[in-house]
C-alpha positions as CSV (number, residue, x, y, z in Angstrom):
1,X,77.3,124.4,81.8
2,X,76.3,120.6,82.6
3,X,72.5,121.3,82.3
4,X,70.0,124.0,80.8
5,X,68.3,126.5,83.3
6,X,65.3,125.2,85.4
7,X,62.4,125.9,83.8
8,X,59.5,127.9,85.6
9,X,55.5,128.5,85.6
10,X,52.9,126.2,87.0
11,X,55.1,123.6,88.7
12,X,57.2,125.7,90.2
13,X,54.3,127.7,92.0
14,X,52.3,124.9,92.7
15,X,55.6,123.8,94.6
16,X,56.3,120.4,92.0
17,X,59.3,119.9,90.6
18,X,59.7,119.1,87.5
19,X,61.9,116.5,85.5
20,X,65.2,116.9,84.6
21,X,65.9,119.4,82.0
22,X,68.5,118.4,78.8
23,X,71.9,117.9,80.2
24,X,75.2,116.1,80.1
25,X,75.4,113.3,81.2
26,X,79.1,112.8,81.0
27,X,80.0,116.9,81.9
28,X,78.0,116.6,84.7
29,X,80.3,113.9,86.6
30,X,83.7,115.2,87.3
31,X,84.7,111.9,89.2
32,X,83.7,110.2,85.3
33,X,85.4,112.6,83.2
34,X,88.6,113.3,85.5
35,X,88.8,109.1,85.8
36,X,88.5,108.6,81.7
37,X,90.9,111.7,81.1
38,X,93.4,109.8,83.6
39,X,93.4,106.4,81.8
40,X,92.4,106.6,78.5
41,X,93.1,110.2,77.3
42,X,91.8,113.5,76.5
43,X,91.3,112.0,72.7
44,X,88.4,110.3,74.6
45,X,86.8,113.0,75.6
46,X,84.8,114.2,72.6
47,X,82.9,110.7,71.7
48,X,81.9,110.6,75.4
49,X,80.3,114.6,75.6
50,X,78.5,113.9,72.4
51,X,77.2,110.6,74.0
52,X,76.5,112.2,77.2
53,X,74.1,115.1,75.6
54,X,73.1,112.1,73.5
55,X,71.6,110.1,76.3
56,X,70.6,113.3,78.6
57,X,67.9,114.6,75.9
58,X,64.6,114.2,77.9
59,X,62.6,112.4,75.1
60,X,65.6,109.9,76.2
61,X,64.4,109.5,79.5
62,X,60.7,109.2,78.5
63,X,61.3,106.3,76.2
64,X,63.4,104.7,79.0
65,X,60.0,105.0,81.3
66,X,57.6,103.6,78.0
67,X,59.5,100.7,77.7
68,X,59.8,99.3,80.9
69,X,56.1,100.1,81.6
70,X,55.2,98.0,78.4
71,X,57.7,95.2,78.6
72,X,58.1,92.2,76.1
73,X,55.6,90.0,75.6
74,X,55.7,86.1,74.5
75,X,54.1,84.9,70.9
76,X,54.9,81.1,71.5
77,X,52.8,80.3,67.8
78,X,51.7,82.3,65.0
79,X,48.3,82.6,63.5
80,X,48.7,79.6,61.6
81,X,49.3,77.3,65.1
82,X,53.0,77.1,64.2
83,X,55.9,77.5,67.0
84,X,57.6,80.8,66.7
85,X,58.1,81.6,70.2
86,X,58.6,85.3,68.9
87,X,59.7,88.2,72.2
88,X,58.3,91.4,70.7
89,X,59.9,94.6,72.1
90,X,58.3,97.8,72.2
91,X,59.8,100.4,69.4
92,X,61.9,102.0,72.0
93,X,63.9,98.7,73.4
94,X,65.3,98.5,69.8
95,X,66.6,102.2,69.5
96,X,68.3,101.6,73.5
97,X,69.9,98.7,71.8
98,X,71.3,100.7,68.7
99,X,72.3,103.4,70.7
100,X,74.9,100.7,72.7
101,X,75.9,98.9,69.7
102,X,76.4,101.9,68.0
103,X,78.8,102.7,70.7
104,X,80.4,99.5,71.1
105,X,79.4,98.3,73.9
106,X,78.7,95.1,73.0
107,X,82.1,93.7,72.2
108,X,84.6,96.3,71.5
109,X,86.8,96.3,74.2
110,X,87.5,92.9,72.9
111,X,87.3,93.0,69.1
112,X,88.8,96.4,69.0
113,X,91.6,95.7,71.9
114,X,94.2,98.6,73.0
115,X,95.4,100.8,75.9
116,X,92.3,101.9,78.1
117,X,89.6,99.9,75.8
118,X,87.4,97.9,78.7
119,X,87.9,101.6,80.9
120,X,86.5,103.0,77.7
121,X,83.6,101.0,77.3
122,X,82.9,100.8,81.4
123,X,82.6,104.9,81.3
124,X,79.7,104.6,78.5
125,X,78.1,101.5,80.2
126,X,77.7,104.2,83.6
127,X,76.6,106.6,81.1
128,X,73.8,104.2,79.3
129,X,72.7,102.6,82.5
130,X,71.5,106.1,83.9
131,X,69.0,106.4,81.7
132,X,67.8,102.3,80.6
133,X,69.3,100.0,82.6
134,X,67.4,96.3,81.1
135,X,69.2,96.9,77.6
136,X,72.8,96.8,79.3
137,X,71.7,92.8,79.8
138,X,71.9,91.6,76.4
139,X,74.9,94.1,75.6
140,X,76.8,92.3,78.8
141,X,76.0,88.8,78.0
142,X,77.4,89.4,74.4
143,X,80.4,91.3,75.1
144,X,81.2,88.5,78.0
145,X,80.7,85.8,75.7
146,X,83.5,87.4,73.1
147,X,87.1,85.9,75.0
148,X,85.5,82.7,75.4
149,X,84.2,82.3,71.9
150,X,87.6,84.1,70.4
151,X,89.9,80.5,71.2
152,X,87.4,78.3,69.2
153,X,88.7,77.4,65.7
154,X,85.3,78.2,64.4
155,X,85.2,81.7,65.5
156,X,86.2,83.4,62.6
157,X,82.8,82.8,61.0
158,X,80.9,84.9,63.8
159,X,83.3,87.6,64.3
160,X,82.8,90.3,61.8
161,X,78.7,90.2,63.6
162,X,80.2,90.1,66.5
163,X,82.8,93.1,66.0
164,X,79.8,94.9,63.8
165,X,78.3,97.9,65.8
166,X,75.0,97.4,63.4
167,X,72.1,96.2,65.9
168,X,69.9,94.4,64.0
169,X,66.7,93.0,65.4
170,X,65.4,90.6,62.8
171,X,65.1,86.5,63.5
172,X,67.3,84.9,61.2
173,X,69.9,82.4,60.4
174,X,73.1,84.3,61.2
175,X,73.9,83.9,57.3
176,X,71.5,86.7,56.7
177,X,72.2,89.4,59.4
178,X,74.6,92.5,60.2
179,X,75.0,91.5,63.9
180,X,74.2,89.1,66.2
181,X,73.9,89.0,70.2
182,X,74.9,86.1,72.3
183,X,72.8,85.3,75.8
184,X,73.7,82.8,78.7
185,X,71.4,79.6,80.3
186,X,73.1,78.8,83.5
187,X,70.4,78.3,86.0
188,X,67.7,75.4,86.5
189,X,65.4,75.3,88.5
190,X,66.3,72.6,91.2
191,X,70.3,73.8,91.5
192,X,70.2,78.0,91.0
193,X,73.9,78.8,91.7
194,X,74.6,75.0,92.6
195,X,75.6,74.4,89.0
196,X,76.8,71.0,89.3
197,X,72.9,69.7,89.7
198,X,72.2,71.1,86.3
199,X,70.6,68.0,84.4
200,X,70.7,69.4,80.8
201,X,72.2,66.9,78.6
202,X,74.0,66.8,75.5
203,X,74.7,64.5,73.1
204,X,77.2,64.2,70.5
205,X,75.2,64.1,66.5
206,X,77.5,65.0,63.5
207,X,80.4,67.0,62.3
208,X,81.0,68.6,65.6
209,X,77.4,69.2,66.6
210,X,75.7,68.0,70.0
211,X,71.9,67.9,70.7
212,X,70.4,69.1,74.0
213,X,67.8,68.0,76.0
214,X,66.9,69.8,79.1
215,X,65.3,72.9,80.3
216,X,66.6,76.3,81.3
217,X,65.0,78.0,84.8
218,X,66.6,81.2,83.3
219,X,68.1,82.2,80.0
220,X,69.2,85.6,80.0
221,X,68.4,87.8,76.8
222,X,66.5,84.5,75.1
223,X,66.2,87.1,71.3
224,X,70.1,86.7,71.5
225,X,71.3,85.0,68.5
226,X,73.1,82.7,70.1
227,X,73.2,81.5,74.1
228,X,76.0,80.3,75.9
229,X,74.2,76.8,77.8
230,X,76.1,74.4,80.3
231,X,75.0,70.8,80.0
232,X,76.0,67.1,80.6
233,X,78.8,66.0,78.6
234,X,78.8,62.3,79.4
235,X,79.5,62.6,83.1
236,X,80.5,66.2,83.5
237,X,79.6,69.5,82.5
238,X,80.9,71.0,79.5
239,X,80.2,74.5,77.7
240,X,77.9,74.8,74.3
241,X,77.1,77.5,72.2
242,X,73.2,76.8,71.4
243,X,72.3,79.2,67.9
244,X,69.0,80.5,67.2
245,X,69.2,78.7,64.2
246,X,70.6,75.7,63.5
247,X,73.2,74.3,60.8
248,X,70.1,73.1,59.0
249,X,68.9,76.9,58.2
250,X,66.2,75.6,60.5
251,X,65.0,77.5,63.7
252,X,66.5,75.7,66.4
253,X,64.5,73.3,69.0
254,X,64.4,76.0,71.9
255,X,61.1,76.4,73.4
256,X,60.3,79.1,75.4
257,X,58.1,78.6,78.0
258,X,57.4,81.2,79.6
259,X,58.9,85.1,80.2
260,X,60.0,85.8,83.8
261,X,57.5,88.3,85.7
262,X,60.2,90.1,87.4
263,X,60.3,93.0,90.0
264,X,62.3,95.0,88.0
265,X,64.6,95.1,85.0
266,X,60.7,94.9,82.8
267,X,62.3,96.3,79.7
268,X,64.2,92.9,79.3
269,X,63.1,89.7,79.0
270,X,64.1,86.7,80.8
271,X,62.8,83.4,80.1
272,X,62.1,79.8,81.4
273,X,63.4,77.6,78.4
274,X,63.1,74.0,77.1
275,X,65.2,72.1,74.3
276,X,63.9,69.5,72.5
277,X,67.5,68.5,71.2
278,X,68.3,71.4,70.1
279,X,71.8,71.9,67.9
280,X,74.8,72.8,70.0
281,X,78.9,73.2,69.7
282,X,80.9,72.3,72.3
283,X,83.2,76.0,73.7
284,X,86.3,75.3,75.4
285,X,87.4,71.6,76.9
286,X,85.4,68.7,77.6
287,X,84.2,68.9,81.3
288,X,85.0,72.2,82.2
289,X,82.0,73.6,81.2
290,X,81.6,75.2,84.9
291,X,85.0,76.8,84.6
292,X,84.4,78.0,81.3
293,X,81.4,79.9,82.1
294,X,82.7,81.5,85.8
295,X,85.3,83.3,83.5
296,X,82.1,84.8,81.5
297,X,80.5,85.4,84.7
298,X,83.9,87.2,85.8
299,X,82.9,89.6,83.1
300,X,79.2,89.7,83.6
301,X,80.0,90.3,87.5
302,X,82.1,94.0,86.3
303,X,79.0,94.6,84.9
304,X,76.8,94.0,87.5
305,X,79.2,97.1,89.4
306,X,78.9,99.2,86.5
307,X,75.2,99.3,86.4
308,X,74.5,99.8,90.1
309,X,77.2,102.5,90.0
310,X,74.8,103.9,87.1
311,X,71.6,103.6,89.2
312,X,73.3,105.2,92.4
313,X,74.3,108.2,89.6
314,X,70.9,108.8,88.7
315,X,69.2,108.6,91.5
316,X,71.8,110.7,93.5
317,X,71.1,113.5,90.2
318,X,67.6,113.0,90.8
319,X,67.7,113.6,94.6
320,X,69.7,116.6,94.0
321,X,67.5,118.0,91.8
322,X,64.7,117.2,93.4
323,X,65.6,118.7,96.8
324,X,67.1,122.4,95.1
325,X,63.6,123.5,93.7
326,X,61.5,121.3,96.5
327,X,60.7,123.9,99.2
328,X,59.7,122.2,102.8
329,X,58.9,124.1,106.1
330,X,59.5,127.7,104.4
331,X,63.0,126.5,103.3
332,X,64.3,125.0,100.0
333,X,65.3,121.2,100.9
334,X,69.0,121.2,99.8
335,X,69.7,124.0,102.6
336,X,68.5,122.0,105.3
337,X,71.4,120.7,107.6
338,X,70.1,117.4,107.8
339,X,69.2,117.0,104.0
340,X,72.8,118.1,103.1
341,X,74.3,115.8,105.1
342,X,72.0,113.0,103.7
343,X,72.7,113.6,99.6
344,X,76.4,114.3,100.6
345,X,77.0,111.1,101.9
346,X,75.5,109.4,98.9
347,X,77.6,111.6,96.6
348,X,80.3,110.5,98.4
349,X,79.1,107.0,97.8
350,X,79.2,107.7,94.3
351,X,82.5,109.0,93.5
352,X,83.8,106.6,95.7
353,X,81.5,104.2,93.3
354,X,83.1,105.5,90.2
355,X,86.6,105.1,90.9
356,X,86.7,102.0,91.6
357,X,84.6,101.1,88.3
358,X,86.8,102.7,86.4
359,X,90.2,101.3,88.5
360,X,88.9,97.4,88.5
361,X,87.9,97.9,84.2
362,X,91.7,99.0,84.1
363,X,92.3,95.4,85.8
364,X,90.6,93.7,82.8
365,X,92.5,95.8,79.9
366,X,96.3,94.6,81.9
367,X,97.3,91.0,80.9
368,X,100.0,90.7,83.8
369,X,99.6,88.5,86.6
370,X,98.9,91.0,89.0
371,X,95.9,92.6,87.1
372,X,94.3,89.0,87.1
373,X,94.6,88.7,90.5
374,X,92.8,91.9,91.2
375,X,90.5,90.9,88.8
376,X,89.8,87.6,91.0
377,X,89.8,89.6,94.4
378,X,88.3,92.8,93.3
379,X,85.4,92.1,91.1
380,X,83.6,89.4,93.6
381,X,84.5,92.1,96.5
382,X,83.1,95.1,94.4
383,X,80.0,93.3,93.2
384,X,79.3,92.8,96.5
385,X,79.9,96.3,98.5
386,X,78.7,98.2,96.0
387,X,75.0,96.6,94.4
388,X,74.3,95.8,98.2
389,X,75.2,99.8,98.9
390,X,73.0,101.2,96.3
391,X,70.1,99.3,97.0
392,X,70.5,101.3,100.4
393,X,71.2,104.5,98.4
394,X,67.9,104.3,96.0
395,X,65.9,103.9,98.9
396,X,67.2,107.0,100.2
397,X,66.9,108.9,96.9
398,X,63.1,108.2,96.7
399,X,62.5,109.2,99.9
400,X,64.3,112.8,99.1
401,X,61.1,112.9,96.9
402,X,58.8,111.9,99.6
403,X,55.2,110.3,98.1
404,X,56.0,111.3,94.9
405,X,58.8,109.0,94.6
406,X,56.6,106.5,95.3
407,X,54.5,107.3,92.8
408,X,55.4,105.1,89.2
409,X,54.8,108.7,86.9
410,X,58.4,109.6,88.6
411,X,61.8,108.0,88.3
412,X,62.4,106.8,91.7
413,X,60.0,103.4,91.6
414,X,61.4,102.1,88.6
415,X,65.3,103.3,89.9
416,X,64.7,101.3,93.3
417,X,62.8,98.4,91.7
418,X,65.9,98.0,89.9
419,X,68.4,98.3,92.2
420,X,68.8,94.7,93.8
421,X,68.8,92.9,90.5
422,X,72.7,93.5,90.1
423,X,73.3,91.8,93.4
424,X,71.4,88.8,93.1
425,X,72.4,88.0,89.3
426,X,76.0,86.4,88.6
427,X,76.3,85.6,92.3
428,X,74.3,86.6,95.0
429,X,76.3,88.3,98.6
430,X,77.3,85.5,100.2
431,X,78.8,84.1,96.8
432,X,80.6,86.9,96.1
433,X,82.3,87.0,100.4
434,X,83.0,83.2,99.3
435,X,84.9,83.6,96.1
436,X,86.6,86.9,97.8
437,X,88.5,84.5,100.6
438,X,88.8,81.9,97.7
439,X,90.7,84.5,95.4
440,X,92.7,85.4,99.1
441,X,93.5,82.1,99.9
442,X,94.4,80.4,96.7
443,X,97.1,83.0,96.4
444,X,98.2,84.3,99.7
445,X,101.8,85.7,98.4
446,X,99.9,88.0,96.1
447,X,97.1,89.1,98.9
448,X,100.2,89.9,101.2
449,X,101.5,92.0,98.7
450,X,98.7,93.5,97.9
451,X,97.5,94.5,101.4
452,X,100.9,95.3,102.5
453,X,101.2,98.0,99.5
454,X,97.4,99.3,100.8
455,X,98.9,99.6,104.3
456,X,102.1,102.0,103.0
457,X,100.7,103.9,100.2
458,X,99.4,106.8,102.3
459,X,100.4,108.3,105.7
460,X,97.2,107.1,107.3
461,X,96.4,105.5,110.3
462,X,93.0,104.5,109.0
463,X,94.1,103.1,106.0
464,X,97.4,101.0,107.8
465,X,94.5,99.8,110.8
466,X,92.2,98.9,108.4
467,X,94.5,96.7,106.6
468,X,95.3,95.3,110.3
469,X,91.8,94.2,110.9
470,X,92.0,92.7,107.7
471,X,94.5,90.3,108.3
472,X,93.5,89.7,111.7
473,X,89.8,88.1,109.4
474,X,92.1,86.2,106.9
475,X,94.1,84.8,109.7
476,X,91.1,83.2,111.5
477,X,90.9,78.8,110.9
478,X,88.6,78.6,107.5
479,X,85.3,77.2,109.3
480,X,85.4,80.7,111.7
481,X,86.5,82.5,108.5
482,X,83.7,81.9,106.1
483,X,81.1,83.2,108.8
484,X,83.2,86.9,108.2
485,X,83.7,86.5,104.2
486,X,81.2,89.4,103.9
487,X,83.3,91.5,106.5
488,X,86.2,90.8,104.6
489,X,84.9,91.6,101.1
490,X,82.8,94.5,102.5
491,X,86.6,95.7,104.4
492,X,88.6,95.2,101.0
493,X,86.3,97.3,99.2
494,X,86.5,100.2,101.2
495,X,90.3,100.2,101.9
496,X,90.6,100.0,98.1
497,X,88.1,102.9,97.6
498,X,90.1,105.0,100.2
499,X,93.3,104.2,98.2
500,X,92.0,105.3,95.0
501,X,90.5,108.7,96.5
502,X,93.7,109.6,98.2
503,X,95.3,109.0,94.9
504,X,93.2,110.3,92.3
505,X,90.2,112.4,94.0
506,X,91.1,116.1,95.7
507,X,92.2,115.7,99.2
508,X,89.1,117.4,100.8
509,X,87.2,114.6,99.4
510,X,89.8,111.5,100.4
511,X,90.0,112.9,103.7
512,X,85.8,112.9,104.5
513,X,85.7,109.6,102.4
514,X,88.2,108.3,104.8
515,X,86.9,109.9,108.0
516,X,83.6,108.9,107.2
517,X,84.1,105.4,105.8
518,X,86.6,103.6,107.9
519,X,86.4,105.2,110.7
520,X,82.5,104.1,111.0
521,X,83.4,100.4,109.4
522,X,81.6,100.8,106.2
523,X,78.0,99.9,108.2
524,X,76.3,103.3,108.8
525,X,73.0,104.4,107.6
526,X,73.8,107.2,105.1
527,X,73.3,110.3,106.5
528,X,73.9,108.8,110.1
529,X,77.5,109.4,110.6
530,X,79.5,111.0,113.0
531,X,81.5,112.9,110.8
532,X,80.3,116.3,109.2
533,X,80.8,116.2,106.0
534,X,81.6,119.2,103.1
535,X,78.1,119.2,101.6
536,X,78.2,122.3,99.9
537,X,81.0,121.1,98.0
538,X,80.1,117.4,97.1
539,X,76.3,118.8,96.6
540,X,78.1,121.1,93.7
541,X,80.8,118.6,92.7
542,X,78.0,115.9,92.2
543,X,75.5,118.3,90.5
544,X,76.8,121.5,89.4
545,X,73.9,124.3,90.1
């Protein structure tokens, strides 16, 4: 069974539903466990049901809600009027963080490399981002941070932290600790995602060591140990890796202004930094600081994916369960026509969802030429179908629940205030449509191939006419173009996502994905669409009773 019987007495008379009883989370998702089983192995299997009734145990859930309701707070000096700038965590944020390390999410698909390893990791991150989402920030920034670090000649003195699966919380030189995290400063506040106006500086002080001056309108998990900072190298950008401490033993010159008062993601911190020539090594070559750190953000993007694929899971479970004991009109809510049709589309959504996470992490664990191409077309194109989809979806989800979604004691507020953060960071939409015709256009031999092998895989007429309409886009001159980079990114997704369910899902499902999906151009409402789709068995494929 995937989850415990429903419990009864007062809430179920009074006609309240209540919260999720213990389940597993991985048993519970055929689409996760058939897609794991297919490219890593059964001998994956075990780790991930232990870690799926792991992360389903309700007191789980409730610490999820407790941390984002208290949220770190800023201690710039200590009692004594000296400059800390300490980010205390409540208890909780530290145990979400040792749950991930303890799993390896932070670094092992690099530091423990092998067949299936970033698919691997991708099916835990879906798992962990169902129930905390802000903790998967500081566990993407690190793991992304790992390839580029991993060709400096200094690396082999952070590695064993970096390959540890100890999470430890304490603020010290590196010297002293079990593991370290690594965070990014990209963004300032008069450029955003125009990175070349960035006016941090650095210049060069001793044995190998710059000093930055500069500020930081962002800096993404600012406890990390280290941070990953682009700033001025003489005329150009160039890449640094900026410690919390610096080669003195001393605590570096980072101050932090201010924490960011965001809408969601309140269980991690973001900050507004300045350095006050703070210590930092250069990463990669001289002026390519920009390139450097778009190959992190290729990483950080997959992320983005996996972690709206997780929200649209759990608020699709919580729907579900939601509308099977919710009784409306004299009738329970799942046995309406029109509520069926409603949580079946966003199943559908979601195993659609799921694939293609676990397809495009495939992508990353192949070193051929091909799988880095997919990697340039795909992730941009995923990132930006399917965070912009789920935002949609939550929406949806918490109005299955009516007021009480609305309501912050439930799940559904803090689920839909976090759904648009995944499309805005690394890249908002039209970004991501812009570096999907880049990918097309810088290598048109291998889009060609690509959409030609879409077109023949499957004897479909949807499938070879969406591919059509594809190329009709890609053929337009570039300044008519750009205007359709979000159809073309939002057309590529879906033609991929059809591919993989005619290949991988059961037909009944390929053919309503298909039907529903390209046939209606990706665009309508959920719930809206002309086709009628198999709820009973998407409802019990999503959510067994």
């Amino acid at each position: 069974m995937a989850h415990a019987a429903m419990a009864s007495g007062p809430a179920a008379t009074d006609n309240l539903v209540p919260d999720l009883p213990a389940h597993n989370l991985f048993e519970a998702c055929p689409a996760l466990v058939e897609a794991v089983r297919r490219t890593v192995g059964e001998q994956a299997l075990p780790d991930l049901q232990a870690w799926g009734r792991r992360l389903g145990k309700p007191e789980l859930f409730r610490l999820a809600a407790q941390v984002n309701r208290s949220g770190p707070v800023l201690h710039a000096y200590d009692r004594l009027g000296r400059r800390v700038d300490e980010i205390e965590f409540p208890p909780g944020w530290h145990e979400f963080l040792s749950l991930a390390f303890a799993q390896g999410m932070h670094g092992s698909a690099w530091t423990e490399p092998g067949p299936g390893a970033h698919a691997l990791r991708a099916a835990h991150y879906l798992l962990h981002g169902q129930v905390e989402a802000g903790s998967l920030c500081p566990i993407t920034m690190t793991s992304a941070a790992i390839p580029l670090l991993a060709r400096e000649d200094w690396f082999a003195d952070i590695q064993p932290l970096l390959a540890s699966r100890a999470y430890d919380a304490t603020d010290q030189p590196l010297s002293h600790k079990q593991g370290m995290m690594v965070g990014m400063g990209l963004t300032e506040k008069q450029g955003g995602t125009d990175l070349r106006r960035n006016r941090t500086r650095a210049r060069a002080a001793e044995a190998g060591w710059f000093q930055l001056t500069g500020e930081k309108w962002f800096m993404s998990s600012p406890t990390s140990d280290a941070h990953l900072v682009l700033a001025l190298d003489g005329e150009r950008h160039s890449c640094f890796y900026v410690p919390r401490w610096g080669p003195d033993a001393q605590r570096n010159a980072i101050r932090v202004l201010r924490l960011k008062d965001k809408l969601g993601n309140r269980s991690n911190a973001s900050a507004e930094v300045v350095f006050e020539q703070a210590w930092g090594r250069r990463v990669g070559e001289p002026g390519r600081g920009i390139a450097t750190l778009i190959e992190m953000a290729s990483y950080t993007r997959m992320d983005c994916v996996l972690g709206s694929t997780a929200l649209l899971r759990q608020a699709l479970v919580q729907a579900i369960h939601h509308a099977r004991q919710r009784q409306v009109f004299g009738q329970v809510l799942i046995r309406q026509p029109l509520m069926q049709q409603l949580l079946a589309d966003v199943a559908l959504e979601c195993e659609a969802a799921i694939l293609l996470c676990i397809h495009l992490a495939q992508a990353f664990d192949a070193p051929d030429e091909a799988s880095q191409f997919l990697r340039r077309l795909l992730t941009p194109a995923a990132k930006f179908r399917i965070c912009k989809r789920v935002i949609e979806a939550t929406a949806e989800c918490m109005e299955v629940w009516g007021g009480n979604g609305y309501i912050e004691d439930g799940p559904m507020a803090r689920l839909y205030r976090e759904a648009p953060v995944n499309s805005i960071w690394e890249g908002s939409g039209n970004v991501m449509g812009l570096d999907v015709l880049r990918a097309a256009q810088r290598h048109p031999q291998a889009m060609e191939a690509f959409l030609t092998g879409l077109a023949r895989a499957h004897d479909e007429p949807a499938l070879r006419d969406g591919v059509a309409q594809l190329r009709a886009l890609l053929a337009l001159p570039p300044e008519t173009l750009e205007r359709h980079a979000r159809r073309v990114a939002d057309g590529l997704i879906l033609l991929v996502q059809a591919d993989l369910m005619w290949r991988h899902a059961p037909e009944w499902l390929a053919r309503a994905f298909t039907d529903s999906r390209l046939a209606a151009g990706g665009s309508v409402l959920y719930g809206a669409g002309a086709v009628e789709l198999p709820a009973g068995r998407l409802l019990a494929r999503a959510w067994p009773d």
